[in-house]
Structures are given as structure tokens and as C-alpha cells.
N, C-alpha and C positions, 0 to 999 in steps of 0.2 A: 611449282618449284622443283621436286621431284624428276619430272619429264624433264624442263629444262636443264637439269644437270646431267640426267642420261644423254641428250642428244649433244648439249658440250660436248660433253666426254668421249662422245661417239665422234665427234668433228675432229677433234684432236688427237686422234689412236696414231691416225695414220703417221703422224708425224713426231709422236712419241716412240711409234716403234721402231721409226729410221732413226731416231739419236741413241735409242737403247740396242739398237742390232748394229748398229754400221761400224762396229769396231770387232764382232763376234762372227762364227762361221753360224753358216745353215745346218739345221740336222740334217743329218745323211741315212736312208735307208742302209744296212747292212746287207743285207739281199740281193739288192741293184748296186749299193752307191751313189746313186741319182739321191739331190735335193728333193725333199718330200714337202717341206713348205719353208718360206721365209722366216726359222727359228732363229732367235738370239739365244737360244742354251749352249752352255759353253762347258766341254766334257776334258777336255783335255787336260783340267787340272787336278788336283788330288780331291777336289769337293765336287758336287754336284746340289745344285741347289732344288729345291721344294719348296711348296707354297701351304701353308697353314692358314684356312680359312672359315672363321668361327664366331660367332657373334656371342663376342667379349663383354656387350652392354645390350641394353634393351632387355624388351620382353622375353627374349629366350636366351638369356645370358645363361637362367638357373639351369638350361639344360644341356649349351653348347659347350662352355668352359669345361665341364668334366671332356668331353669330347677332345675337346685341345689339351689337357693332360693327358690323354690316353696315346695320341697321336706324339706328345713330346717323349714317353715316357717308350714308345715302340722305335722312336729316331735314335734315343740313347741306346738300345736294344743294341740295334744294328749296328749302330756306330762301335759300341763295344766290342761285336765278333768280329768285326774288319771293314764296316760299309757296302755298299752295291758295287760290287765287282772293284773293290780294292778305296774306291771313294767314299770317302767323311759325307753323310747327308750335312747340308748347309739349311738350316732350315728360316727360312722368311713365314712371319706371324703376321696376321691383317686381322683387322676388326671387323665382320658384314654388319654389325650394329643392329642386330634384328632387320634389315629393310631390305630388299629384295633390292632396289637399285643399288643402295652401296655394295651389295654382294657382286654384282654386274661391273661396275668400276675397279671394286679390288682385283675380282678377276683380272680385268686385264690390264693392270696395273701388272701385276705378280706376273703376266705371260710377256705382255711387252715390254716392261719396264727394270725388271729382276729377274724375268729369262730363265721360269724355275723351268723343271723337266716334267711335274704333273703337280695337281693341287688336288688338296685334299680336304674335304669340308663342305660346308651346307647344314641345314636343315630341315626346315621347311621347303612344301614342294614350290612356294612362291619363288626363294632362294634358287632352288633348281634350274626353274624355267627363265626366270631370268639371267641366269649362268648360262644356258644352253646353247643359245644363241653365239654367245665373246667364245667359249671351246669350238665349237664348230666352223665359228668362223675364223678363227686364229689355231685352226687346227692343232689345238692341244688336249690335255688328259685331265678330268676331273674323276676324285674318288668320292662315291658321293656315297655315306654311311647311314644311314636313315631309312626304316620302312616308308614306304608310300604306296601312293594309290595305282600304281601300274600304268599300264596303256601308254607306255612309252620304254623308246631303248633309242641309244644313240652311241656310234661308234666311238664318238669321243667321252662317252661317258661309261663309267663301271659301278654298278649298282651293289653296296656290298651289304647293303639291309634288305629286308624284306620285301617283295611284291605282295600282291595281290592275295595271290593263291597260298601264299608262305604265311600268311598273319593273319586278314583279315577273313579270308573263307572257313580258315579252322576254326576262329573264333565262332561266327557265326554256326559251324555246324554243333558245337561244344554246348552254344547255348541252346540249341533246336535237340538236342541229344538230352537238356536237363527240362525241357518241356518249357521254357521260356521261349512263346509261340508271338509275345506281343511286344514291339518294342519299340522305345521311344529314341530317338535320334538326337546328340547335340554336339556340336563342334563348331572349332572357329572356324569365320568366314573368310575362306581362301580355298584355292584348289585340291587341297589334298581333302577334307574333309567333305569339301560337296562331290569332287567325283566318288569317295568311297562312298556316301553314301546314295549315290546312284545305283552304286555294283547293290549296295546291302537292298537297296529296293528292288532292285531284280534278282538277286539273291532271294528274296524273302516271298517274292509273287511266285517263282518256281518252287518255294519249297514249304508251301502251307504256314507262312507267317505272315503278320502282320504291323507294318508302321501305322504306328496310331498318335504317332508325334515327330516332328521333324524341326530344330530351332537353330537357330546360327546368332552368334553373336563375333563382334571387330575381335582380330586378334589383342592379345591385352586386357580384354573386359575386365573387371571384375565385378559387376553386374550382375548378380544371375536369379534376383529375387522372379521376378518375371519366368523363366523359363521354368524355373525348380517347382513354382505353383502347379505350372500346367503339365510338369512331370508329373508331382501325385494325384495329380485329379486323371491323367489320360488314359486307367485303367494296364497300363504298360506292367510287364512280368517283367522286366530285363531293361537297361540304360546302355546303349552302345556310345561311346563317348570318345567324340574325334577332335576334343580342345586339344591344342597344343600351350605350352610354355606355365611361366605362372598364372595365367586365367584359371589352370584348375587348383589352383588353390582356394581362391575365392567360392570355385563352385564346390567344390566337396567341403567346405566350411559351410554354408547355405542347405547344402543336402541336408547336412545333420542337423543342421539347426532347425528345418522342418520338420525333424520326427522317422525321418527314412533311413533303412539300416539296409545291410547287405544282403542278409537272410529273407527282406520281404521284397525289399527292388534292390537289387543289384547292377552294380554298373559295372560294363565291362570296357577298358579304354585299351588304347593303340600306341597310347605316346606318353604314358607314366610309366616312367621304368623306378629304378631304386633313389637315385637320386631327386629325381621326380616328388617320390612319398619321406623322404625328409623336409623338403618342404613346405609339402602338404600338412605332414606329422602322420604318425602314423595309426594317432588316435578317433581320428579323420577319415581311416581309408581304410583299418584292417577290416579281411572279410573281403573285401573285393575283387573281380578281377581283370587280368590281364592277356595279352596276347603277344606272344615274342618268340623270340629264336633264341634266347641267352636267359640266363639270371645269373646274378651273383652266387648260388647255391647248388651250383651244378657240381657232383662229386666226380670228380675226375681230376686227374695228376694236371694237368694240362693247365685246366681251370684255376685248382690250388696256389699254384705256382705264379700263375698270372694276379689273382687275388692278390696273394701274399707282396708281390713285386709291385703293385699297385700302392697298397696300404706302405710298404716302407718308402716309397719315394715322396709321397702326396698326406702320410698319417694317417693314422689305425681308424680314425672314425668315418676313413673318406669309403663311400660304397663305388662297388661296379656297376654299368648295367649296359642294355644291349647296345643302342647306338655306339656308344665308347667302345667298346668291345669290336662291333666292325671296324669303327674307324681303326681301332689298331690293328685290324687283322687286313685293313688295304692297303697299310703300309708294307706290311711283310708280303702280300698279293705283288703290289707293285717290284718290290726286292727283286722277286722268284721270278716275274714275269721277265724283267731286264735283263736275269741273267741266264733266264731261257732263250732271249733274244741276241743278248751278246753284247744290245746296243740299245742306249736310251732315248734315241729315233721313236717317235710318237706311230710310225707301219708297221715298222718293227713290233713295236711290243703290240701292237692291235692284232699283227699275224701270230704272235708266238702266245695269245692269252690263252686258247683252249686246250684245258684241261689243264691248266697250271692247280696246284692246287697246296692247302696249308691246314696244320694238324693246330688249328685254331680252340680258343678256351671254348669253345659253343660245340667243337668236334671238327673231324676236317669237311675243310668246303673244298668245290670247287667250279675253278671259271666256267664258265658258258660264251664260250668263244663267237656264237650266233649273236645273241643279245646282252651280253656282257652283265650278267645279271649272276649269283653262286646258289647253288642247292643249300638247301638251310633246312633243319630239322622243327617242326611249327610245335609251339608249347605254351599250354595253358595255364595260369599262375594264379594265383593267390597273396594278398597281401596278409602280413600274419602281423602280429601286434611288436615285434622284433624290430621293424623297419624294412625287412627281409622280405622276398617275392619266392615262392616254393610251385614247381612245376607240378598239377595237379591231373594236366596232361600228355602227352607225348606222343607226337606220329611215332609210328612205327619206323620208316623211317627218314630222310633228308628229303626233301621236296621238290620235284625239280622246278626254276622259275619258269613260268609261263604268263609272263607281264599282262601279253592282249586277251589274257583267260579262251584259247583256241579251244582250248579242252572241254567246254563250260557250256552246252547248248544253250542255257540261257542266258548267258552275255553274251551272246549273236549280237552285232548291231551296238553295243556301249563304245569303243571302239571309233 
């Protein structure tokens, strides 16, 4: 059923984009002024519209919905101090419903049919790849906020969470640095979790460790009586743990409930941020840790401010955490990029992205005009019994991205 609605929907673009452009101009390069592709974005008026694209339901609702606050809460931003070059963001909101094809349809829904100027949103790297394809081929702009598993960059896309080398190598060295030499692997069954755990397997054959477990369960499990056995029997020092969504709630209620605590197997995860460990609880999780570019508890003006404007527009109980955090820091990316550019032409802003850069709540980034990926500072966390995630580590300092790990003799050939 699935497929059959992708390949519809694919039959039908073509003729949905000629009734949704045939009344709009093409984008224009500024540089040339030559048409750069068949756009229905229409600039000429006092708004300019945008696409919000977030999975409002499903299995990763608990995680994406903060995400689409964060992103509504950075349009108000802007909208307040005058807009992108004098224009009101318009913003259009879509549901990707956790499923990697609806994410693909709304796409290009939002490019051909509502003719935004970039979209912003995803999650999952399934969401991604299935996106990748409708941007490239409808030569438009995705902000996609989300660590993942690297070994990709695409000019129509801008990566404003972490790679590879930004989250998941630090983590791994942080744990090889506490003598947790044995480790057990578990994550949902999708792309992002089995390529990372590929890299952690060549990661760990170069660097005197050892996978002594490796288990994957459907995204959404909550199953995990089976896995969580063959955790504490597998002799494992350390849990590297690449579930996404509410699945870990299920499993970190199962962990405890077998007897394992953090002090004797520790898990360390990729995709619980704060929001994440409320619904987990945090009676559940403290003790544990994490691997990110952000916390909520980062002391800086920057930070504070952001926090504090967060909590009154969304309520004092609601947390920060990092995904959100980029996603709002690609809106103001894109802002700074356009009006470095001059013009919301999809060449335009691809030529004018390096080095554009923003004094972000995480610290400032900035673009990477090669691979459209931002320097991001890697931080080791802890969950404390508060709800709160506390950096327990810190590069020295911002990281540069290196998606295809060139830098990395032993990811030769992952790639």
C-alpha cells in the first residue's frame, strides 16, 4: 500500500506542479538572473512562505512536536525584528506522521503545491532519504536538524545536527577513555542505527574494543524483554543505544526492571535528549549518558535567553534539547544565508552558504559551504535525577563536520 501511494503521488507531481506554478514566476538566480529551476515561490509580496515538516503523530511525535515549537517559536523571532529581508515568514505546517513516505509526499506537496522557499524538518534518517530524492529532484532546500549517521551531504540539503564525527566518535572515545572496552549494541531497525553501528564496529576493531552484542528491534517496539536478557548476560561494560522515539521508553523501563543500573552497565544513547527523559521519567534514566552538541543547562547569555523565551511562550515545565535547538538555529541559518544572498533563489543561497554563520544557544556555528553540514562543539551528558542532562564532557573546541570520516584511517571503505 505504502509503494503504491509513493509511485501515485510520483505520477501526479508533474501535473500538480503545472497547476500550482502556472500562475507564479520562476526563481531567478541573482548572480545571472537566468531561471535556475521551474519554482512556483513567489517573492514579490510582503510574505514569503516556508514549510514545517514534523511528525505531529506516530512513534516520534514525543520527539518531533517539540521540534515544531522550536521552529514556530524562531518564525515568531524573526517575524518580530522585520522578517528575511523586510518579508513576514508565512509558515505552512505538515504532519510526516512518523513514515518516511508520508514525509516524501508532504515534501513535495509543500515545494510544488504551496511553493514554500525551503523546508524545515525530518527526523529520522529514513525520513531523510526518503526526502532526498523530491529536494534534488525539485531542486529545493531542506533544513534537516537531527544528528545522524554521516556518509552523506547533498547540495540541496543543510545538515544542522550532528555528523558522525560530531556525536557519535566522541561518545565512543569518552567511553574507551572510562575503560568501558566491551560493548553491547541496540537500536531501531532503520538506516541510521545500523550504518552507526557499522562505523562503532570499525570504530571499536581499530581501537582495542569489543562488540559482544548487537540487537535491532521495528521502530516503535516496545518489546525489549528479549534484548535486555541478552544485555546482562553478554558480559558488556557499556550500552551504546541507537533507538529512536518512544521505543526507549519501553526499554529503559525493562532495563531497570532487570536489576541494571548505570553505575554497573551504563547506556549510553544518541537520540534521548531532555524531552526524550520526561517521558522516559527520569527515575528511569538518571545516571546515564548521552552524546550531543546542546543541553538545556548550557550557562551562557545566549542559552539563558533562549531557555527562558522557550519556557514563556510553550510553559515553565516544557524542556529544551538539542534537535529543537538546531531546528531553531536553521531557521535563523537560512535568515542570514538569504540575506547574504540578496535573494531566496535556491543557487543563490547554495553560493552565498560558506561561512555564513550564527551566535546560536549551543555557541556560534558555522556553514560549511562544501558539504553544508556546521562546526558544532561534541558534549558528553549525564542524566541527573532533576530531568536535566549536565555536560560532563567538552571538546576543547567546535568540530569540524567530516560526514565521509576522510580524516579516520579506519573508516577507509564504510563510505
Amino acid at each position: 500500500m505504502g509503494l503504491r501511494r509513493s509511485l501515485l503521488a510520483a505520477a501526479l507531481l508533474p501535473a500538480l506542479a503545472l497547476t500550482a506554478c502556472g500562475a507564479k514566476t520562476s526563481a531567478t538566480s541573482a548572480s545571472t538572473g537566468a531561471a535556475t529551476t521551474a519554482s512556483c515561490v513567489d517573492s514579490s509580496g510582503s510574505s514569503i512562505k516556508v514549510g514545517f515538516l514534523n511528525s505531529l503523530s506516530g512513534t516520534m511525535a514525543i520527539s518531533e512536536k517539540t521540534v515544531n515549537d522550536s521552529l514556530n517559536l524562531a518564525a515568531k523571532e524573526i517575524n518580530a525584528a522585520g522578517g528575511v529581508m523586510g518579508k513576514q515568514i508565512s509558515v505552512v505546517t505538515e504532519d510526516g506522521a512518523s513514515d518516511p513516505t508520508t514525509f516524501a509526499e508532504k515534501a513535495k506537496k509543500l515545494i510544488a503545491a504551496d511553493c514554500v522557499a525551503a523546508v524545515f524538518g525530518g527526523w529520522t534518517s529514513a525520513s531523510r532519504k526518503a526526502m532526498l530524492p523530491v529536494f534534488e529532484g525539485q531542486n529545493s532546500l531542506l533544513y534537516y536538524p537531527v544528528q545522524y549517521e554521516g556518509l552523506e551531504a547533498s547540495k540541496n540539503i543543510f545538515y544542522t545536527g550532528a555528523t558522525t564525527n560530531q556525536q557519535i566518535i566522541p561518545g565512543l572515545e569518552y567511553l574507551k577513555e572510562k575503560g568501558k572496552t566491551k560493548l553491547f549494541l541496540v537500536g531501531s531497525d532503520y538506516v541510521f542505527p545500523r550504518t552507526a553501528n557499522k562505523i562503532i564496529n570499525a570504530y571499536a576493531k581499530a581501537n582495542g574494543m569489543e562488540v559482544v552484542g548487537e540487537e535491532y528491534t521495528p521502530l516503535g517496539s516496545t518489546d525489549f524483554a528479549t534484548i535486555v536478557s541478552k544485555m546482562k548476560n553478554s558480559g558488556a561494560t557499556a550500552v551504546f543505544n541507537t533507538l529512536n522515539g518512544d521505543s526507549n521508553v519501553a526499554f529503559f523501563k525493562e532495563y531497570t526492571s532487570a536489576g541494571m543500573k548505570a553505575d554497573t552497565l551504563p547506556v549510553l544513547s544518541v537520540s534521548i535528549a531532555e524531552e526524550e527523559v520526561q517521558g522516559i521519567g527520569a527515575a528511569n534514566i538518571a545516571g546515564q549518558l548521552t552524546a550531543w552538541n546542546y543541553y538545556q543547562t548550557i550557562d551562557s547569555a545566549a542559552n539563558k535567553k533562549f531557555v527562558a523565551d522557550f519556557k514563556a511562550a510553550y510553559g515553565e515545565k516544557r524542556v529544551t534539547s538539542d534537535p529543537m535547538e538546531a531546528a531553531y538555529t536553521s531557521l535563523y541559518l537560512w535568515k542570514a544565508t538569504v540575506e547574504k544572498a540578496k535573494s531566496f533563489a535556491v543557487a543563490d543561497v547554495q553560493a552565498a552558504a560558506g561561512g555564513v554563520t550564527f551566535d546560536a544557544p549551543e555557541g556560534k556555528v558555522t556553514l560549511n559551504g562544501e558539504n553544508h553540514h556546521i562546526a558544532k562543539t561534541g558534549m558528553i551528558g549525564e542524566i541527573r535525577p532533576d530531568g536535566l542532562i549536565y555536560a560532563v564532557w567538552t571538546s576543547a573546541t567546535a568540530i569540524e563536520p567530516d560526514p565521509f570520516l576522510t580524516s579516520y584511517p579506519w573508516a577507509a571503505g564504510l563510505s
